[in-house]
C-alpha positions in Angstrom: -26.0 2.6 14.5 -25.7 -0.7 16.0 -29.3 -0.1 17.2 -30.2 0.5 13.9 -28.8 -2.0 12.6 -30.4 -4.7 14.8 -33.8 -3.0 15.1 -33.6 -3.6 10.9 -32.5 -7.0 10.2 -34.7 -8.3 13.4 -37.5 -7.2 10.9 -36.3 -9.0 7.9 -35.2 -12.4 9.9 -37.8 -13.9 8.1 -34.9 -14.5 4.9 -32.3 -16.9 5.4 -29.2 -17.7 3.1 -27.8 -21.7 2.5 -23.8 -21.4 3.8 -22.1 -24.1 1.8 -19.0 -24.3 3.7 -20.6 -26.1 6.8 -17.6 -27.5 8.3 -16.6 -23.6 9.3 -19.8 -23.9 11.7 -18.0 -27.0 13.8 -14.5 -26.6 13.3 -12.8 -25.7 16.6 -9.9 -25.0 15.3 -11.1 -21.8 12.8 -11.6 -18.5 14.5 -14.7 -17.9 12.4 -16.5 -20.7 14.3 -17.8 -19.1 17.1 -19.1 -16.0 15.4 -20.7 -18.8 13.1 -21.7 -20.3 16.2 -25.6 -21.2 16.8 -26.2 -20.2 12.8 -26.4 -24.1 12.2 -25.8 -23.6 8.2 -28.6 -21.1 7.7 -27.7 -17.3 8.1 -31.1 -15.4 9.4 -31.0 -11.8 10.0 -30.2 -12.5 13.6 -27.0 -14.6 12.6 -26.1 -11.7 9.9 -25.9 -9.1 12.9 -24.4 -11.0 15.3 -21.7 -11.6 12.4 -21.4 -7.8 11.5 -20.3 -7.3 15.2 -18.5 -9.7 15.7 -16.4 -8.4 12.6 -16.6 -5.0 14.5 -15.1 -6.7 17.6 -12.2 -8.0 15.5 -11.2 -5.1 14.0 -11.3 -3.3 17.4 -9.0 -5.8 18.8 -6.6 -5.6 15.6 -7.9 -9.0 14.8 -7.1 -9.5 11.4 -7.4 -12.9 10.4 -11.3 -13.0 12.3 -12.3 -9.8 10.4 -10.8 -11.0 7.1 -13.0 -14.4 7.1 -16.2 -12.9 8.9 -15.9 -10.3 5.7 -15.8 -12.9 3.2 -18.7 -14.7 5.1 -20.6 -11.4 4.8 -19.0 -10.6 1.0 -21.3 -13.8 0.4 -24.5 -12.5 1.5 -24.4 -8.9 0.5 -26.0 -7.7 -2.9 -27.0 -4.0 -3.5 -29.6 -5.3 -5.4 -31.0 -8.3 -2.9 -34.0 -8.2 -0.3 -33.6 -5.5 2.5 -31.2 -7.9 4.9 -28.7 -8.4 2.0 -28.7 -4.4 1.1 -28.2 -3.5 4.7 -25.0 -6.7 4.9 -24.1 -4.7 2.1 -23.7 -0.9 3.7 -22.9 -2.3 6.7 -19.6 -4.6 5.1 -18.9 -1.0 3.1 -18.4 0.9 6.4 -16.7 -2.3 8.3 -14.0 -2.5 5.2 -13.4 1.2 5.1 -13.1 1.1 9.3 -10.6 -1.9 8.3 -8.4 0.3 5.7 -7.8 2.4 8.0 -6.4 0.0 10.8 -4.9 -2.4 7.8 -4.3 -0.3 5.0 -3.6 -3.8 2.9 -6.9 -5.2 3.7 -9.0 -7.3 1.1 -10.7 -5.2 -1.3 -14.1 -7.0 -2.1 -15.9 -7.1 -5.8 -17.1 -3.7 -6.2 -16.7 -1.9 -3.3 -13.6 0.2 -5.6 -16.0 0.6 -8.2 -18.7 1.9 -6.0 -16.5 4.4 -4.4 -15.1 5.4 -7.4 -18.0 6.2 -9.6 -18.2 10.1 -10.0 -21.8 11.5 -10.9 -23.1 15.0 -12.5 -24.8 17.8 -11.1 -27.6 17.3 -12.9 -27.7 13.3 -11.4 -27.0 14.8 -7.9 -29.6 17.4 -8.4 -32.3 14.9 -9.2 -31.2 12.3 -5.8 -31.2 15.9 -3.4 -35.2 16.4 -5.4 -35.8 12.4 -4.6 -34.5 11.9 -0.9 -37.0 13.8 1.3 -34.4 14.2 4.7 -32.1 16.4 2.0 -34.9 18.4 1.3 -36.2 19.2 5.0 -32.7 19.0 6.3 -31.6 22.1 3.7 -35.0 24.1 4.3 -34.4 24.1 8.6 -31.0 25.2 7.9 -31.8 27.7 5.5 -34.7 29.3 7.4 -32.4 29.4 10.8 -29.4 31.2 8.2 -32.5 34.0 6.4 -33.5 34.4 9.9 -29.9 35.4 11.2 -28.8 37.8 8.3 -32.1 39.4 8.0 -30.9 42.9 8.8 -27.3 42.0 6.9 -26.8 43.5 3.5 -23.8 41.7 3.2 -23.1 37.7 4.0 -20.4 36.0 3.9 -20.7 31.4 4.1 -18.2 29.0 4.7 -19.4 25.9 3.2 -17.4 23.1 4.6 -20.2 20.3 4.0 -19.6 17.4 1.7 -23.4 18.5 -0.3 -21.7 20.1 -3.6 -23.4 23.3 -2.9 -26.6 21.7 -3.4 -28.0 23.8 -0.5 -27.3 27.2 -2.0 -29.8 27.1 -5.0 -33.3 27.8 -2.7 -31.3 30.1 -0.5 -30.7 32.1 -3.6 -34.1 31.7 -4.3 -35.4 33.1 -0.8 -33.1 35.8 -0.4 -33.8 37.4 -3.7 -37.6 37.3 -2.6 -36.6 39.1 0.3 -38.8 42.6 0.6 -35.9 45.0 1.3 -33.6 43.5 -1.8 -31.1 40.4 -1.8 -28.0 40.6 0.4 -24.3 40.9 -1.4 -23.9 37.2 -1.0 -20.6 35.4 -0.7 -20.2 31.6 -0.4 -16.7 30.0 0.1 -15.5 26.3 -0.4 -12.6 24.4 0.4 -10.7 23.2 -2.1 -11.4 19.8 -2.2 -14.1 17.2 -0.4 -13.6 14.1 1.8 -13.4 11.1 -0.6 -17.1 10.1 0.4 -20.0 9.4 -2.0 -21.7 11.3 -4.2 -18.6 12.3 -5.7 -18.9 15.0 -8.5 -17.4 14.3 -11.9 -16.6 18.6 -11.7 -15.2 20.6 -9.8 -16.1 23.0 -7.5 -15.2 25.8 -9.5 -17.8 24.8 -12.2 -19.8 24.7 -9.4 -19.7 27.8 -8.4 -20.1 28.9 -12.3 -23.5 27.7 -12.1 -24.3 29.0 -9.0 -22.9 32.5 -10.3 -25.2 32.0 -13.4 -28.4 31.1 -11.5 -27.8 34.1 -8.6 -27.3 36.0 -11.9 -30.6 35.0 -13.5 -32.6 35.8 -9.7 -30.5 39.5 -9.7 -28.7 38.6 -6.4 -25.1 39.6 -5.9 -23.2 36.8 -5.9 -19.4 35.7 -5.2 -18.1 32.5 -5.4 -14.7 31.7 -3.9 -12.3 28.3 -3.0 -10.0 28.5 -0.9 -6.3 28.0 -1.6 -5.2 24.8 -1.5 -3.3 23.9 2.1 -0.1 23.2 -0.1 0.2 26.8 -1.6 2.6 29.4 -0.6 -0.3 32.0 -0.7 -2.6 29.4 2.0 -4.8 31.7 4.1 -5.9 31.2 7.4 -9.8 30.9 8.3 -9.6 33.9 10.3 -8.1 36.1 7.5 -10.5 34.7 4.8 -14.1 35.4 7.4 -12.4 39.3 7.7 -12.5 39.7 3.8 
């Protein structure tokens, strides 16, 4: 990542950004100067990276106060909507404050990094991003050529989908399996019951999900189950084991 990172905004050092509070450059006494240091008022690409680690060496060393005034440093120069250096500050400060929430639950919350996490979208929305973003596309078609592969002499199949993707997978496996020459499989897919906290976050849930999936299997005459799993605090909470023997 770190590579990544650097490889990236060594690309783009070309845009700089005006720091108005100069005297945090030469202060000896401020903590922030020395990840400042070298920057001489003007933060370049270069001086952006060598800020977004040292805010990753503060919160490794349960530096608090360092991380806190490198983020609002960074907080300065980030903007999902600004050249390439300012998008990646951006992602980069995302990651670094939910890294620091988990060290410092009480750690600054920046201008609309909630928000961001927050906002819930549609199937339909995430449909159309899964359609846009190529390594979605290629990543789903590997996996489901290696799963047709696998079950090809199976009449029934049984997945456990514990991916954060919404199902969004399942759609073109339908699609293949019911092309199949010997007939569709009796497919099964299980979910768990709820998702990591990570974006995209659906505004439905997985059960209306599953309707749709139920409805288009329907439409390409495959047999089609749709299950979640019981939530971890119910009395009636099933093992992984005993739900795979079903």
């Amino acid at each position: 990542m770190v590579t990544a990172m650097r490889t990236e905004l060594i690309a783009n050092a070309t845009t700089s950004f005006p720091f108005q509070n100069s005297s945090l450059f030469n202060n000896p006494q401020s903590s922030l100067s020395g990840a400042l240091k070298g920057c001489l008022g003007i933060l370049d690409g270069a001086c952006i990276e060598k800020l977004l680690l040292h805010c990753a060496s503060a919160l490794e060393s349960n530096d608090g106060t360092l991380a806190q005034q490198v983020m609002w440093v960074l907080n300065n120069i980030a903007s999902m909507v600004g050249d390439s250096n300012q998008r990646l500050t951006s992602w980069f400060l995302r990651a670094l404050i939910s890294r620091a929430s988990k060290i410092c639950p009480t750690s600054t919350n920046f201008d609309g990094i909630s928000t961001f996490q927050r906002r819930q979208i549609s199937v339909t929305e995430l449909a159309g991003y899964v359609d846009l973003i190529p390594w979605h596309r290629f990543g789903f078609c590997a996996s489901n050529s290696a799963i047709f592969k696998t079950i090809e002499a199976y009449s029934k199949v049984h997945i456990l989908d514990f991916s954060i993707t919404h199902c969004m997978q399942w759609p073109t496996f339908i699609d293949a399996v019911a092309k199949r020459p010997e007939g569709p499989p009796s497919l099964r897919i299980t979910v768990p019951p709820c998702r990591p906290p990570v974006p995209p976050l659906l505004n439905v849930s997985a059960e209306e999900v599953g309707l749709r999936l139920r409805n288009f299997a329907k439409f390409r005459d495959v047999p089609f189950e749709f299950k979640v799993i019981d939530d971890p605090s119910s009395s009636s909470h099933r093992s992984t084991d005993e739900i795979m023997c079903q």
